[in-house]
MARNUDREN-721574 format. One line per 4 residues: number of its first residue (from 0); for each residue z, x, y of C-alpha. Coordinates in steps of 0.02 Angstrom, whole numbers, always signed. Each point is the difference from the previous one (the first is absolute). Example, Ala and Ser with C-alpha at 12.3 -4.5 7.8 and 13.67 -1.06 7.14 Angstrom:
2
0 = +390,+615,-225 | -33,+69,+172
END
This chain:
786
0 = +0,+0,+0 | -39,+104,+127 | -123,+12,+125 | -137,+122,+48
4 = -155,+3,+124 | -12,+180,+38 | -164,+61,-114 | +39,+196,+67
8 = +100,+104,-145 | +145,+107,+44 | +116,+10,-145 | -29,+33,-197
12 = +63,-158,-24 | -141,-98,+72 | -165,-41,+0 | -123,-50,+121
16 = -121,-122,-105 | -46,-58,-174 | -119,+165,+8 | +135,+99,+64
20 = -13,+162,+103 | +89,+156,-95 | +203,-3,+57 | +61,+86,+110
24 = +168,+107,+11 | +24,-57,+180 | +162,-102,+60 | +57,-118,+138
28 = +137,-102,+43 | -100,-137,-91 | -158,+37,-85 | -138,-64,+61
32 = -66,-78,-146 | +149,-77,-10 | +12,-58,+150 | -45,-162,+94
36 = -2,+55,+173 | -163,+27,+87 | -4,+101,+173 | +150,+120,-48
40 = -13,+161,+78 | -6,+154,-118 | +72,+157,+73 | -34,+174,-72
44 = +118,+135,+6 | -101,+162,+33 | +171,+123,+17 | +169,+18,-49
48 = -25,-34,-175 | +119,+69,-130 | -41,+100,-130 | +84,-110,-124
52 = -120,-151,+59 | -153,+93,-60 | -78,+30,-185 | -19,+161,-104
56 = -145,+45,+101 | +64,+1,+175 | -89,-201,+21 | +104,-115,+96
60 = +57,-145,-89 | +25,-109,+134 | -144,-10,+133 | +77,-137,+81
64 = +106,-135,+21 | -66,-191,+38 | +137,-50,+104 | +104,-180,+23
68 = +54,-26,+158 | +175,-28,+34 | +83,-165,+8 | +173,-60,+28
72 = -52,-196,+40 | -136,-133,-26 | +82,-118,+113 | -63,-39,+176
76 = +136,-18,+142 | +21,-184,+24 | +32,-12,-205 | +135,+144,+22
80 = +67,-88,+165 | +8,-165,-112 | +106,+86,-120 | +108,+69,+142
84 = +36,-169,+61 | +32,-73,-163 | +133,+116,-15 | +57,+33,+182
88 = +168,-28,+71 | +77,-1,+189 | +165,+121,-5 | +119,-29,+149
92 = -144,-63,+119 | -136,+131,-13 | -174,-10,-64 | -38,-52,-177
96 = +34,+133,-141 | -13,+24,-196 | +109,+97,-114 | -67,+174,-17
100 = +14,-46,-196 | -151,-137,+33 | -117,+121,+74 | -78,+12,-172
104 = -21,-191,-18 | -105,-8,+177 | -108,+125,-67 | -35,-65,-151
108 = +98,+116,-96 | +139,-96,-75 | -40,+49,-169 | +26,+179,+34
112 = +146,+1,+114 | +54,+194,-4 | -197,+67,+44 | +18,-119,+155
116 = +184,+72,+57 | -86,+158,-31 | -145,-55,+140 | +144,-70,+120
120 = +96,+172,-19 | -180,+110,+31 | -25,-122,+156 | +169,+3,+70
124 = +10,+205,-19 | +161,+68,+27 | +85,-147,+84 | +129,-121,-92
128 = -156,-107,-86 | +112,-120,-98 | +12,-124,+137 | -70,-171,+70
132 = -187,+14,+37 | -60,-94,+165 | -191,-78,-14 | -44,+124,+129
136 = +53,+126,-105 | -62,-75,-159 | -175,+12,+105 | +8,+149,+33
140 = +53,+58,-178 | -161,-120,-64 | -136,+106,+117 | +60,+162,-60
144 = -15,-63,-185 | -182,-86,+24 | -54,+95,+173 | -118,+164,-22
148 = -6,+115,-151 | +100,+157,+94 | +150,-135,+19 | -17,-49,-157
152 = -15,+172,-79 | +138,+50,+119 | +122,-150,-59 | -32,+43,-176
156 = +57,+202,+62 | +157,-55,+70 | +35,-95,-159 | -1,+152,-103
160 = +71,+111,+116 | +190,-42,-26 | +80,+98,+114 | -132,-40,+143
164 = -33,+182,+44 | -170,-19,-2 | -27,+116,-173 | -10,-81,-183
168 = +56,+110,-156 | -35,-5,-164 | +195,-93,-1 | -78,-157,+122
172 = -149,+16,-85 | +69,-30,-186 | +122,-179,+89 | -153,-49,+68
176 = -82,+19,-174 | +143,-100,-68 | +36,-128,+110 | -205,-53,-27
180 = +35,-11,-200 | +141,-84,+31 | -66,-136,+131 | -167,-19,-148
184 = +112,-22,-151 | -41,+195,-69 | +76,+83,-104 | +1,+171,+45
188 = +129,+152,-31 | +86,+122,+121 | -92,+114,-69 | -166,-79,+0
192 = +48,-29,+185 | +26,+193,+20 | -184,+47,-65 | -76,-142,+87
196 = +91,+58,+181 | -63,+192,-45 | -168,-68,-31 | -21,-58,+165
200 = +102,+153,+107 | -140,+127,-110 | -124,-109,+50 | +0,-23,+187
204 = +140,+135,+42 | -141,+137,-2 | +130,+115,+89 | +131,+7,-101
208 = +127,-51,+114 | +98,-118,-90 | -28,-147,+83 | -136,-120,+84
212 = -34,-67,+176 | -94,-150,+49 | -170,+83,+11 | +10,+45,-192
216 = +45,-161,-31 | -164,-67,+115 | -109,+84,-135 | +49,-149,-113
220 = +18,-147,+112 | -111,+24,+144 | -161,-81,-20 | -96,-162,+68
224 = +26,-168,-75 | -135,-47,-148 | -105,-147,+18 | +74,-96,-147
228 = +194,+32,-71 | +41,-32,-181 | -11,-185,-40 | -143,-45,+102
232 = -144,-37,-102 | -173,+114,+19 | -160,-88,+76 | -92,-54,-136
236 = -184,+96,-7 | -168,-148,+38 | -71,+62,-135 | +163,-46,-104
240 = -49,-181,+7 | -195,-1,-89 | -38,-131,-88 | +187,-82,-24
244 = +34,-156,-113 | +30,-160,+63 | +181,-76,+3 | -46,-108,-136
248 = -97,+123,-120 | +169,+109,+21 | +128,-139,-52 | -119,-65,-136
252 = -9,+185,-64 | +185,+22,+11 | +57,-158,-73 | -126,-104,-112
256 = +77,+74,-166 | +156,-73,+47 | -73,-168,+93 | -100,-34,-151
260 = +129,+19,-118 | +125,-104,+85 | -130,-118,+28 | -33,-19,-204
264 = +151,-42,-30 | +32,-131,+131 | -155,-84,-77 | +87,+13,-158
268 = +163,-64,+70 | -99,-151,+91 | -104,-64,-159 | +144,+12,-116
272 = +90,-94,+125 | -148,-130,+15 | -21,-10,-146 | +172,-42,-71
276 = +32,-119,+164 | -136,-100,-34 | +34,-22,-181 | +166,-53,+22
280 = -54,-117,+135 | -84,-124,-159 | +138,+24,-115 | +143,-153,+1
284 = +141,+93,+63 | -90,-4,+160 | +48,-177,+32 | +178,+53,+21
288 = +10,+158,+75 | -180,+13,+84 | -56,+137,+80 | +169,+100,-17
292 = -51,+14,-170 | -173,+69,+19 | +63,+141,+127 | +136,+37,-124
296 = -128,+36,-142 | -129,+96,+118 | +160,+95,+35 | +20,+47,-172
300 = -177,+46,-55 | +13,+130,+166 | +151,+58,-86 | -47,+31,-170
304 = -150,+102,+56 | +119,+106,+138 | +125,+15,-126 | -138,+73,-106
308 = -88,+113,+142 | +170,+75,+74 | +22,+124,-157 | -188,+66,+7
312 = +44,+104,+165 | +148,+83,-80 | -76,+49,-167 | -23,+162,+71
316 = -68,+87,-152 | -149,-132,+1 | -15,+20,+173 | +7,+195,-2
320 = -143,-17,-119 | -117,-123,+94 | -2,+83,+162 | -75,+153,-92
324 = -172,-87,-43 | -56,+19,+179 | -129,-149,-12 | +161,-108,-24
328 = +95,+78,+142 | -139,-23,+122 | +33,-191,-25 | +174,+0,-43
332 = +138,+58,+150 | +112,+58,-133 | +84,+100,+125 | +78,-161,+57
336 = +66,-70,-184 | +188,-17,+81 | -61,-90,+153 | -116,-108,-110
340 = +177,-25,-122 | +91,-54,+144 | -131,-112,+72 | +7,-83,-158
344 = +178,-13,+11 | -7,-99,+136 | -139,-97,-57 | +165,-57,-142
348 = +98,-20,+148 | -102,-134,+56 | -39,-59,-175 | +181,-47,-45
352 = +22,-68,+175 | -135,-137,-19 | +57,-10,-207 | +160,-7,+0
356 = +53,-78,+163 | -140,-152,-35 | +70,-35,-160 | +188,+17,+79
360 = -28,-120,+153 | -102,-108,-49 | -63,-6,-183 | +159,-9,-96
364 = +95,-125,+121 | -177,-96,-28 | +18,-1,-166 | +186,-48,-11
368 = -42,-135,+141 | -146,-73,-58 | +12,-184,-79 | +40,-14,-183
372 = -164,-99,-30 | -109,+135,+74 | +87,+129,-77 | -26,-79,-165
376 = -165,+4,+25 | -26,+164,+82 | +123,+121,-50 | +129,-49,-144
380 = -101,+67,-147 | +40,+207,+81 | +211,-70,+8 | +45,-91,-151
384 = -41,-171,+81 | +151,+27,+85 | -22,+3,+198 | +119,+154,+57
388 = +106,+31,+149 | -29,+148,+102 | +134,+98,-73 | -66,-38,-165
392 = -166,+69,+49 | +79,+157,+65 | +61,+34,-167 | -154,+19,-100
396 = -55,+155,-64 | -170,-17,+126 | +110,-13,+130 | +136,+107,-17
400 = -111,+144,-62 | -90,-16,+181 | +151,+3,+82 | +57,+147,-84
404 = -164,+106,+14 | +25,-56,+217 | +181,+65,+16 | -59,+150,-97
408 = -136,+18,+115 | +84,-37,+152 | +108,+156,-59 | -138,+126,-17
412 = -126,-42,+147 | +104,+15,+145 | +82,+159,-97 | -194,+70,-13
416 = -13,-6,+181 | -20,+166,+103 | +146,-56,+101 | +106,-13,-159
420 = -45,+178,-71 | +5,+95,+155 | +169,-76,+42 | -60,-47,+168
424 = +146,-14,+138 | -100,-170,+25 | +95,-74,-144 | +157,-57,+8
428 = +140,+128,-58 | +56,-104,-145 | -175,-3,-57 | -21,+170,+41
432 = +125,+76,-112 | -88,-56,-159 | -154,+7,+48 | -121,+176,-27
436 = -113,+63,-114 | +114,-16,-158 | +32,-182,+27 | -182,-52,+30
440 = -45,+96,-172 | +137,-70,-97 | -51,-191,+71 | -155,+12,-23
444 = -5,+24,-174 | +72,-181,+9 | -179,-29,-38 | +26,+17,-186
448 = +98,-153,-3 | -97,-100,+112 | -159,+32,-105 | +93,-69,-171
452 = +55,-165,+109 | -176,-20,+65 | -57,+3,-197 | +148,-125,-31
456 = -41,-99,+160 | -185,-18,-57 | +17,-33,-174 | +112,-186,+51
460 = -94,-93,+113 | +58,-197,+13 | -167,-59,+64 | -111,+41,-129
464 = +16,+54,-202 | -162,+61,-2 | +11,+200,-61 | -188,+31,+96
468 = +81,-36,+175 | +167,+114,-56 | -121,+144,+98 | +159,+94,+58
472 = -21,+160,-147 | -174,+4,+15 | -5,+49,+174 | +167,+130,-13
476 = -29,+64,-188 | -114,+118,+33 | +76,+84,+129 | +170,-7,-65
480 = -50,+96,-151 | -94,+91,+120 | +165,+78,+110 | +87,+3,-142
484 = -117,+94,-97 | +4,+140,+142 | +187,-7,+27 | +2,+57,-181
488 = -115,+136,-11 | +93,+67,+139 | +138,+23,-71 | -89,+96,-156
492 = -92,+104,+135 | +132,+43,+106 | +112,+46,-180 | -160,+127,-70
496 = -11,+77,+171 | +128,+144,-43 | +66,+84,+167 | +9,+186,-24
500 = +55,+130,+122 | +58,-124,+135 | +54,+90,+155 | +104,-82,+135
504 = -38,+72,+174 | +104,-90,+172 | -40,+1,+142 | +65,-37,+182
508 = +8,-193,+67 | +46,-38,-204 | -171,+42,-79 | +7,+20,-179
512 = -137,+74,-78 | -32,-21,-184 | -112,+148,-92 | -64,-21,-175
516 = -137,+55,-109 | -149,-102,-27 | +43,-123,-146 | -143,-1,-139
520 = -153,-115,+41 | +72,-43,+182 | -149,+4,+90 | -14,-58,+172
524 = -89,-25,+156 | +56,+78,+183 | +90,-154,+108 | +77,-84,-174
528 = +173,-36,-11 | +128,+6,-160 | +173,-88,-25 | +154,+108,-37
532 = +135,-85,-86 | +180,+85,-33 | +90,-92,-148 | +180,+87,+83
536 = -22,-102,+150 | -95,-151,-87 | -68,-44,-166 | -119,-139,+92
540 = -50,+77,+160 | -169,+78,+24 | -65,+57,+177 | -153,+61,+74
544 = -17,+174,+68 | -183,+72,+66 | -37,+159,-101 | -1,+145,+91
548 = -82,+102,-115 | -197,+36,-8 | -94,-62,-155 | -66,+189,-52
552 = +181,+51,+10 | +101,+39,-179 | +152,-91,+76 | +55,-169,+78
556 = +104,+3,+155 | +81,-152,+114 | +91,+2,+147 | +142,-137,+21
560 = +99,-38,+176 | +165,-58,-22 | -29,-181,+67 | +87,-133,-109
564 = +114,-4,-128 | -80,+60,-148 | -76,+111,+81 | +149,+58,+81
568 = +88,+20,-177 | -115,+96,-59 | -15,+115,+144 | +217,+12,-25
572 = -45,+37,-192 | -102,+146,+10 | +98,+65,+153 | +149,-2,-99
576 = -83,+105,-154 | -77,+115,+114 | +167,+43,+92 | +84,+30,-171
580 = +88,-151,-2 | -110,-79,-171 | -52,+58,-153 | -166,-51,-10
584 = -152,-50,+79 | -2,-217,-24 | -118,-52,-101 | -164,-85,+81
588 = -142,-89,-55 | -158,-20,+69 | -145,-109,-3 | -151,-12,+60
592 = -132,+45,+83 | -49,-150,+120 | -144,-30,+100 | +31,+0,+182
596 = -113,-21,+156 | +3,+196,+41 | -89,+21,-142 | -131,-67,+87
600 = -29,+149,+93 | -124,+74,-132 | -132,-137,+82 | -13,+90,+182
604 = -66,+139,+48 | +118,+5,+145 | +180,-58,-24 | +149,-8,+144
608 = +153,+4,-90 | +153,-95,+101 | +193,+37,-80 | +156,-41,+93
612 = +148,+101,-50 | +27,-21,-172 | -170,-125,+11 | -115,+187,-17
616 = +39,+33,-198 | -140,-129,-60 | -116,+136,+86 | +88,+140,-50
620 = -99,-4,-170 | -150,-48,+89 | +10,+136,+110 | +27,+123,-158
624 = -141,-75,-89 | -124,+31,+145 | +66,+188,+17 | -22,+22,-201
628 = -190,-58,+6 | -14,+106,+170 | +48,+161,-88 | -84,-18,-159
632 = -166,-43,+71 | +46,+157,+104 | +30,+85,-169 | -172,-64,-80
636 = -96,+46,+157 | +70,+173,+1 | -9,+14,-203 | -177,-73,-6
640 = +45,-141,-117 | -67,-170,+6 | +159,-112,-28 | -5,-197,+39
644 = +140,-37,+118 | +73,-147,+11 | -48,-126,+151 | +112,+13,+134
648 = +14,+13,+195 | -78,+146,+92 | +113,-29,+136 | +191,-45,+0
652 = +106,-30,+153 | +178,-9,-46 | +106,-69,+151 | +185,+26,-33
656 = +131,-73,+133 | +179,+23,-29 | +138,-27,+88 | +131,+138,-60
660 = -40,+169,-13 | +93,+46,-164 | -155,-135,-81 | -122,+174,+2
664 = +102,+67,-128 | -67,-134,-116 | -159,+57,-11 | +7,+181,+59
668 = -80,+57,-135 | -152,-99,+0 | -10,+20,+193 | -19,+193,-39
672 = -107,-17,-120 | -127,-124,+94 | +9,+118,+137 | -69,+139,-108
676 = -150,-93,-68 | -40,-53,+157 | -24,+177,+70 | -140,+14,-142
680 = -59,-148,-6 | +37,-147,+136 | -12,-157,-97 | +189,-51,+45
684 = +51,-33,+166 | +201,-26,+13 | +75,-54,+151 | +214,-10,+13
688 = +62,-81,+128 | +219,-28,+43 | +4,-125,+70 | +199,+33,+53
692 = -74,+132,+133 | -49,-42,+149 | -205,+6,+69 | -60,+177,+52
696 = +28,+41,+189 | +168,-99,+5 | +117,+95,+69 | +122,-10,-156
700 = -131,+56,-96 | -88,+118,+87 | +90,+155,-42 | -20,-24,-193
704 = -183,-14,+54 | -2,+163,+50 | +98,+103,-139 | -81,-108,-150
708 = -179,+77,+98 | +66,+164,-4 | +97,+10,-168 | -167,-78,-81
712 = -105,+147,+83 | +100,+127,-55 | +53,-68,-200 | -109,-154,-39
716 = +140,-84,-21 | +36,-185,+89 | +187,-4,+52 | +19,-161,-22
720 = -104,-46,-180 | +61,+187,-49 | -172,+2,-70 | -173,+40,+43
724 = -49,-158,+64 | +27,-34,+175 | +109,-150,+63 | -25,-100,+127
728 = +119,-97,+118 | +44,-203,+17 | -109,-118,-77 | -221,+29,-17
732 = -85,-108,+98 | -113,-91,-133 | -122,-57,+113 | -65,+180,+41
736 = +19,+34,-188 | -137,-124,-37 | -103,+38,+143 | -16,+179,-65
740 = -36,-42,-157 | -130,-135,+32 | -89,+160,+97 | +31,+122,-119
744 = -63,-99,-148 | -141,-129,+107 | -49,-146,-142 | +74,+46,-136
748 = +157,-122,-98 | +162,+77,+30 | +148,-61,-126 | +155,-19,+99
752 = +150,+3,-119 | +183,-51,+54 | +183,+31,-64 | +131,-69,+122
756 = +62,-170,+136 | -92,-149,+10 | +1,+15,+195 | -105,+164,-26
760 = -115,-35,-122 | -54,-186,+113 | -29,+138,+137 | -94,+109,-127
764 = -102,-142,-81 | -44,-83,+167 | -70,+180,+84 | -98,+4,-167
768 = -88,-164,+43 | +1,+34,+187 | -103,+194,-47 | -111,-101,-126
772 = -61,-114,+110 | +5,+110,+150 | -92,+144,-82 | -114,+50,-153
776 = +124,+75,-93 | +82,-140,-131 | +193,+12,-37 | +61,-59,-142
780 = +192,-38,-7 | +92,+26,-130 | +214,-47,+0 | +95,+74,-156
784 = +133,-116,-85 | +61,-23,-174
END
């Protein structure tokens, strides 16, 4: 997730187009090709370089530095004088004042409350700053924070210089350092601090006198304002837009697999319903309950083919297996089987609304109503000859088997419910203390019982004897035997696949990764999933994890975040046996694999991978995949071989946005090793951004701007990822990120594959119908869930 508009290549970590230029070894505060910002000034540095900032052969490794400029506020005056007099107070009959302690809330800096005491104390100098600010003062202290780029520069000078005598040391230098990790949620040592501080004093004190003035610090400040800051989207080239599709011709792409599906089966729905409605409208119940009677039994029929249709989504072996005949899949939108199960669940919602509540309200007081002569004539062959009461009616099996299967299904649906799993705050706390995860499993396998009722229910109908119109097991048979045929053969699977050399690995932010060798005969595709189940925690419970591992790999890898209860127990488990505290590793079953959307990916040539937080390990395996086919066509070429390689993307964006710093440790190891194939061979494009740090060229921010430039030059290192992949700051701005990719790759289809919030991916899926139409390149969206 993370935008970029600049084509120009400055770092090894970059690369200009889908052609790409060779990499360069240069560095900058933010590499260009990294970058979004158009205009920025790029100043060279043609003396007082260091020896230690050039390569073996005397070559600088820095030839210059594309420079922020320095911020302290976005906020205009009359929104920082509105702030004031929200706050302000008259004391003993003067002018309004504030609290010196709310000079961070008027300028917009309430969430970092000690960087903004720190501006107060560099603006009040050596006088007694912890007092009442006057708006006078409050505009003065506002022009000097958004006036020219000296007073800017010289604020931030005065805010490292401690002891205001106009020098900074390596001392001031290594608080500032500090106090800028601190204020951006970093995590960064004393000693880290120390190297970072020296970093800067070798590079810009050229004299060796131990401490800097504010014309060294110019060199890194002091430039002109760039056309565009970070977050502003690009102009968009004319010849972006040839030949676009209409509005129409982008929706209809985008959505008829899943409008003509849903479509089907309300034509089902509506015949059935017909059908049985008008049937029962000629039979001679009718004359005593009427039409109440013909909606109930339309009702029904709906029911008995949703009650049918509602295990098909779930069979996920079956489905697994149909999306892999790609004629099938280019009909079928088995990426959306759970959506389809849950439409269908509400399609039984409605179903046993109509059914039940007709026969409730009005058929069965109808019936007990109704005048003994017409009910002798109608009705008493299906009750004895015996007119009942309403009570009585309650009792029979029909009856009470319908009311059973409701309560149990009033139980499970509203338990099923996102709301419900996720413990939302929404929910009352009563409700939310047994709510989660576990709870929804555990109901929802309620279903077991509700099917044997329905069989019951539809075997004893008091309206007809006739065993053709008992239809209830011929609709639900099939796939009962179905889901229950899978749910076996799972559990054989999952007890042949023998786990063998499992090794536990955790990680910060409770990330448990599980290591094991490849059972026999699992053979998957990148973007699948498998379930994990741990028999110490819970006989029952299976759960989903993406696999992390690539499909050429001898070894099966998953990474698990600490996020509800089981998962939490498990995380506790193997944190417990690798402190010394257990004897063993638990055991743990798996089973799988499952098809997912990601693995998708294989049908673009071009493929922008989207992962929030935890949300990036679906693409983990695609990302490994890509780099496996990347180096051994590279290995073929070079060897002279002529080896088929499997179909896959020939360029992969990977957008990573996190929001704590210790999530890089996750996947450190991949990072590194995506960063090396890249430098032979670009075909992966990864882009980090933290999203817990503020922009570039805000003044909290700006000085680890500077030293992750320089510490990058000199090691290769990012300070922040700790790995070769650069990182960028706050959150990308997605519209330049499809904007440079519709240019990069003009007409082609670009699969656009997400892992994280709903809020995000309705952003992501509505700029992919927004660049479709707008442009000639087609995006295809793709949103992961289990």
């Amino acid at each position: 997730m993370h935008a970029e508009s600049q084509e120009t290549t400055l770092s090894s970590c970059s690369s200009s187009s889908s052609s790409s230029s060779s990499p360069s070894c240069s560095a900058c505060v933010v590499p260009l090709a990294f970058s979004p910002v158009q205009g920025t000034v790029t100043v060279p540095f043609s003396a007082g370089w260091n020896r230690r900032y050039r390569d073996a052969s005397g070559e600088n490794l820095i030839t210059g530095l594309e420079i922020i400029p320095l911020r302290f506020t976005n906020l205009e005056w009359t929104d920082v004088e509105a702030r004031f007099d929200r706050l302000a107070y008259t004391k003993n009959g003067t002018e309004p004042v504030i609290k010196w302690s709310d000079f961070s809330f008027c300028i917009a800096m309430q969430q970092t409350p000690e960087f903004a005491n720190e501006i107060l104390r560099a603006l009040r100098g050596r006088s007694e700053w912890k007092v009442d600010i006057t708006k006078n003062e409050l505009r003065d202290y506002w022009h000097r924070m958004a006036g020219s780029v000296d007073s800017r520069i010289q604020l931030f000078f005065y805010m490292c210089d401690r002891n205001f005598d106009g020098k900074i040391d390596e001392i001031d230098m290594k608080q500032t350092i500090l106090g800028s990790a601190s204020a951006n949620k970093l995590s960064m040592t004393h000693e880290e601090a120390q190297e970072y501080a020296a970093s800067i004093m070798e590079f810009l004190d050229t004299k060796k006198r131990g401490y800097l003035e504010p014309p060294q610090l110019d060199t890194l400040f002091k430039v002109s304002l760039p056309r565009a800051s970070y977050g502003r989207s690009s102009p968009t080239p004319d010849d972006l837009y040839h030949e676009p599709m209409s509005k129409n011709e982008v929706r209809f792409r985008s959505y008829w697999r899943r409008a003509w599906i849903v479509l089907f089966w309300l034509l089902i729905c509506a015949v059935l319903f017909t059908w049985k409605f008008i049937q029962y409208s000629h039979r001679p119940a009718f004359q005593v309950m009427g039409y109440c009677l013909s909606t109930a039994k339309g009702a029904a029929e709906t029911l008995k083919l949703n009650m049918a249709l509602i295990l098909l989504p779930v069979s996920r072996n079956t489905v697994t297996w149909l999306r892999k005949k790609r004629w099938l899949s280019s009909i079928i939108p088995f990426n959306d089987n759970i959506n389809f199960h849950k439409l269908i669940a509400c399609g039984i919602v409605v179903g046993v609304i109509l059914h039940g509540g007709t026969h409730l309200a009005c058929d069965f007081p109808r019936i007990s109503g109704c005048d003994s002569v017409l009910f002798q004539q109608t009705l008493a062959s299906g009750f004895g000859y015996q007119q009942p009461t309403y009570m009585q009616i309650l009792a029979t099996k029909e009856v009470a088997t319908g009311i059973a299967m409701v309560i149990l299904m009033a139980i499970a649906f509203p338990l099923a419910t996102k709301w419900a799993r996720r413990q939302s705050t929404l929910l009352p706390r009563s409700v939310r203390h047994v709510a989660g995860y576990n709870t929804f499993w555990y109901s929802h396998h309620l279903f077991v019982f509700v099917y044997a009722l329905l069989f019951v229910h539809g075997m004893f109908l008091f309206l007809t004897n006739n065993p053709f119109e008992k239809t209830t097991w011929m609709y639900v048979a099939v796939p009962v035997l179905l889901y229950a045929g899978e749910r076996i053969y799972r559990v054989v699977r999952s007890g042949i696949y023998e786990i063998k050399n499992l090794t536990p690995s955790l990680y910060p932010g409770k990330v448990l990764s599980l290591k094991m060798q490849k059972p026999e005969g699992f053979r998957y595709r990148a973007g699948m999933y498998m379930f994990v189940q741990c028999p110490e925690i819970s006989p029952f419970e299976w759960h989903p994890f993406s696999l992390t591992s690539g499909p050429a790999d001898d070894f099966l890898s998953v990474h698990i975040r600490a996020l509800g209860d089981w998962t939490y127990r498990l995380y506790g488990i193997f944190q417990e046996e690798m402190l010394g505290a257990a004897k063993g590793f638990p055991k743990v079953y798996i089973d799988g694999p499952y098809g997912a959307s990601s693995q998708d990916y294989v049908k673009y040539d071009v493929v922008l991978l989207i992962g929030l937080g935890i949300g990036a390990t679906p693409f983990i395996s695609i990302i490994r995949d890509v780099a496996n086919n990347a180096q051994k066509a590279e290995f073929d070429q070079v060897a002279g071989s002529v080896c088929k390689i499997p179909k896959g993307p020939l360029k992969a964006y990977l957008y990573w946005v996190t929001r704590e710093q210790i999530s890089f440790e996750w996947f450190r190891d991949v990072i590194t090793e995506i960063s090396k194939i890249y430098l032979k061979q670009p075909v992966i494009e990864m882009h980090n951004f933290l999203s817990s740090v503020y922009q570039e060229g805000d003044g909290r921010s700006a000085i680890l701007s500077v030293i992750q430039a320089l510490h990058y030059a000199r090691t290769g290192i990012d300070i922040i990822s700790k790995t070769p992949m650069w990182t960028h700051y706050s959150r990308p701005d997605w519209f330049n990120v499809f904007s440079k990719l519709a240019r990069r790759h003009p007409g082609e289809r670009i699969g656009v594959f997400y892992c994280g919030s709903l809020l995000l991916g309705k952003e992501l899926e509505g700029l992919c119908t927004t660049f479709s139409y707008r442009t000639n390149t087609r995006f295809v969206f793709h949103k992961e869930h289990f």
